[in-house]
C-alpha positions, 0 to 999 in steps of 0.5 A: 189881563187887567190894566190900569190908566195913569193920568195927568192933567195940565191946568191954567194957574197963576203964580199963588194957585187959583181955586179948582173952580178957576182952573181949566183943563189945557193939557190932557197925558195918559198912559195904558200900563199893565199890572207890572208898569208896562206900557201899553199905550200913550195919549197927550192933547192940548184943550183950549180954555174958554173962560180964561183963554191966555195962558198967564206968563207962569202957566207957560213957564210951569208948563211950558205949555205955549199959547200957540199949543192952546189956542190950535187945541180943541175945546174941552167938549171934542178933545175929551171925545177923542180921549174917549174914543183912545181909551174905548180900546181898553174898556173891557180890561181897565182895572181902574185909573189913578193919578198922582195925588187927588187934584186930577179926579177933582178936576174932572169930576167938576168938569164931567159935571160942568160940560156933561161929558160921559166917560169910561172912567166914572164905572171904574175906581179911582186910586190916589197913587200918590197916598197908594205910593205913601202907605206901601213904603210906610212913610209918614207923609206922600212925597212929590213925584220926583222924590217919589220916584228918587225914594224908589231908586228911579229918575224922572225923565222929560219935562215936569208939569207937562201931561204926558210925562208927569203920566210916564213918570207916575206909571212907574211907582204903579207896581209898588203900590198895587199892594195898597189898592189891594188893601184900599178895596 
């Protein structure tokens, strides 16, 4: 049976945004589903940024993310090993990855590159689900998350903005966009 990665990433920011080339990786949330959303398997860890490393006060209030949580993280290099050993269990069965919207593959492609980190996700697709989302319910545009999962009859469950949940939450709008996928290969 083929399964497929959800994942979410947390970013430090500040109120207005920062450029993708600003921003680094402070929480990393993943969940193992099944074609039918199932979850299989979860996985959240803090990441310590280098450059920037306090937290703004807006990253914190979006995130709730504390910079206790940041600070006894490890850095980028060894949590993303430990991602990869997690992820290394369902290697032979990953159908692909998808997040929601594209923010999250253009995050880690800069960061693979910049740290050169090797990962299981560069030899399986990527699936925007977000526009995979969009395109299965004909709507004009993609809609965020939470009216995402209200235009499906579902309600979101935890803490916006943290990683692990914002991936929970993703996972469940999988099964009415694996049509899409299908017609996007």
């Amino acid at each position: 049976m083929k399964h497929w990665l959800v994942l979410d990433l947390e970013a430090t920011t500040d109120e207005g945004g920062w450029p993708i080339e600003l921003m680094e990786i402070i929480e990393i949330g993943a969940v193992m589903v099944d074609a039918e959303g199932q979850e299989l398997d979860r996985y959240q860890s803090f990441v310590q940024p280098r450059r920037l490393p306090l937290l703004t006060p807006f990253c914190r209030d979006l995130t709730h993310i504390s910079q206790a949580d940041v600070d006894a993280a490890e850095l980028l290099e060894d949590a993303w090993i430990s991602f990869e050993t997690w992820l290394s269990a369902y290697e032979t069965t990953l159908a692909g990855w998808c997040s929601w919207g594209d923010f999250d593959r253009r995050l880690l492609e800069r960061v693979w590159r910049e740290h050169d980190l090797h990962t299981h996700l560069a030899r399986v697709p990527h699936r925007n689900l977000r526009q995979a989302f969009a395109k299965a319910r004909g709507l004009a545009r993609p809609l965020g998350l939470t009216a995402a999962l209200e235009s499906a009859g579902l309600t979101f469950t935890g803490v916006l903005h943290r990683a692990e949940t914002d991936a929970r939450n993703t996972a469940k709008l999988l099964p009415a966009s694996l049509a899409a996928f299908a017609r996007q290969a």
